[in-house]
C-alpha positions as CSV (number, residue, x, y, z in Angstrom):
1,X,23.4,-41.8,2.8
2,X,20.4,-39.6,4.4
3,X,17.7,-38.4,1.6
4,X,17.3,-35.0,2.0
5,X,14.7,-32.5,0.6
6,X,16.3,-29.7,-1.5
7,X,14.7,-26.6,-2.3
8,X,15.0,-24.9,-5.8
9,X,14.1,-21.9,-6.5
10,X,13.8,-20.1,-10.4
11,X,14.7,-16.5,-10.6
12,X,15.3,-14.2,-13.7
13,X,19.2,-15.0,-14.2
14,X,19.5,-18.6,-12.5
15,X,18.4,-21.4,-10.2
16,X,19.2,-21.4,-6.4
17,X,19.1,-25.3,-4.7
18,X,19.5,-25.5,-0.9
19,X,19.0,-28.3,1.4
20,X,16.4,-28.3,4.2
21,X,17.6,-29.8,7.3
22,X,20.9,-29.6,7.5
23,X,23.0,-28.4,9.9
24,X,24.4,-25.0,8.6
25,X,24.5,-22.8,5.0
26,X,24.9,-24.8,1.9
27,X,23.5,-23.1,-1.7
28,X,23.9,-24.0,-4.7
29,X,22.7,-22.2,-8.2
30,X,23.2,-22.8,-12.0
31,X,22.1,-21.8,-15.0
32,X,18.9,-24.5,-15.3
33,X,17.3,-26.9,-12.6
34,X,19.0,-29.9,-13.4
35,X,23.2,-27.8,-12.6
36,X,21.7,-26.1,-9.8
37,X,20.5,-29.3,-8.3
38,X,24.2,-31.1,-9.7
39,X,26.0,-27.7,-8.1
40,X,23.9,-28.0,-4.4
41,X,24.6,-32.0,-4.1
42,X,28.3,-31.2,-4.8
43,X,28.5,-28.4,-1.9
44,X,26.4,-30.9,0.5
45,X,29.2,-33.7,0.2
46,X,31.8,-30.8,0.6
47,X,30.1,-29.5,3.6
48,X,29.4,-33.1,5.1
49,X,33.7,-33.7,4.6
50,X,34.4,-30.2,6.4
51,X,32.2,-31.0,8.9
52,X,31.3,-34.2,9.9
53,X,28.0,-36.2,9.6
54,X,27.2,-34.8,12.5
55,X,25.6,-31.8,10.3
56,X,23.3,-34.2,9.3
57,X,21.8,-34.9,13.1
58,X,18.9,-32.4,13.4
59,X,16.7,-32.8,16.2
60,X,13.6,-31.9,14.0
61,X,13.6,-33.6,11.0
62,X,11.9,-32.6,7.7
63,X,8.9,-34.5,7.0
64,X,7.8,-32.1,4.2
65,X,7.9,-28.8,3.2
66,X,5.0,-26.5,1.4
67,X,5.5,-23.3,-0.6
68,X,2.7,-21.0,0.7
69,X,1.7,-17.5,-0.9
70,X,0.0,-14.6,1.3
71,X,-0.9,-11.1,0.7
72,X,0.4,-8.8,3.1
């Protein structure tokens, strides 16, 4: 199985988890870090049997990912 990076963001009501290069939408959320991340890996095996492994053959992989903050 590929590693991929997942993304998890904290908001006031719950956790959102998504994958970063993947083919197409996959999201998960719960109500702490640790379920949204359970929740996302769950919907990224579901998405990978609908699919096909193909969804995970992007031409430009990740190599990292930064969380940058501007003023606008």
């Amino acid at each position: 199985m590929k590693n991929l990076k997942i993304v998890v963001e904290k908001h006031p009501e719950c956790y959102i988890a998504y994958p970063l290069g993947i083919e197409g939408v996959v999201v998960g959320q719960g109500e702490s870090y640790e379920k949204a991340l359970e929740d996302v890996k769950s919907a990224i095996h579901f998405h990978i049997e609908t699919f096909g492994e193909e969804v995970l053959e992007t031409e430009t992989p990740v190599l990292e990912a930064f969380v940058a903050e501007t003023g606008m």
